[in-house]
N, C-alpha and C positions, 0 to 999 in steps of 0.2 A: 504494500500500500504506500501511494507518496500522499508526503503532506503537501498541500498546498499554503507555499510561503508568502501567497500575496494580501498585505495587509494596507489597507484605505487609511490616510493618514487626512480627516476632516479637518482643513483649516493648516494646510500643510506649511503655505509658506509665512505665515507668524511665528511669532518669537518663539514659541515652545513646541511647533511643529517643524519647526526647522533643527532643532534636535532631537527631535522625534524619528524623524527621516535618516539622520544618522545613523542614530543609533541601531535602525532596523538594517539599515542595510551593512555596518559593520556585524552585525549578527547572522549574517545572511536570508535575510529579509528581501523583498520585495517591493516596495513602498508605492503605494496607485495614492499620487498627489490629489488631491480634494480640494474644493473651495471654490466661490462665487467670483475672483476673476481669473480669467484663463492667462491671460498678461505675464501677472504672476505667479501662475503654476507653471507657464514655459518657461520663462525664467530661470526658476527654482529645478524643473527639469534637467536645464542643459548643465547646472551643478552636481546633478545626479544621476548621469547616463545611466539610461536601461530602464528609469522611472515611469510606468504611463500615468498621463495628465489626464483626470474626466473632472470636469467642473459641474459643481453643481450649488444648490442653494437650499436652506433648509425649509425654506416655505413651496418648493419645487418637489412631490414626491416622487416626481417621475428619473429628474435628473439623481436625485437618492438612488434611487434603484440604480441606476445607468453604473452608479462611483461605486456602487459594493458588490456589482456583480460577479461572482466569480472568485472575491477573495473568503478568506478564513477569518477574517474579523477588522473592525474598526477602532479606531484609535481617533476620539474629538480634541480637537485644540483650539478650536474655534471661539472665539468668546465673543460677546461678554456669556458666560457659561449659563447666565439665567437663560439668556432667550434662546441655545443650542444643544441644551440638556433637557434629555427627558422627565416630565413631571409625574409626579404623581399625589 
């Protein structure tokens, strides 16, 4: 069985998803850059050859879906954390 190493890094090119992104891919991670502008996930790409970019936004469920398809789990760095965290 393989694992699948690809993990969505929401809100990837801010401050704490930008070590986020490191740190998965020094771990041999896979990192699918996240976030509402594309600008700066290509950007933050071309810092991290081999990274795929899918933008999306949280009031988007459609683009949601599109950013997590296919990987093993999510990592939010997005903030402000009120309005990109699940409530309950």
């Amino acid at each position: 069985m393989s694992l699948n190493r690809m993990v969505t890094v929401f809100g990837a090119y801010g401050h704490t998803g930008r070590f986020v992104v490191s740190e998965l891919q020094k771990r041999g991670w896979k990192p699918v850059l996240s976030g509402r502008d594309p600008a700066k996930l290509n950007a933050l790409a071309e810092l991290h050859r081999g990274s795929e970019v899918r933008p999306a936004a949280v009031e988007d469920r459609q683009s949601l879906d599109r950013a997590l398809a296919d990987t093993s789990a999510v990592i939010n760095c997005a903030g402000p954390f009120l309005d990109t965290a699940v409530r309950t």
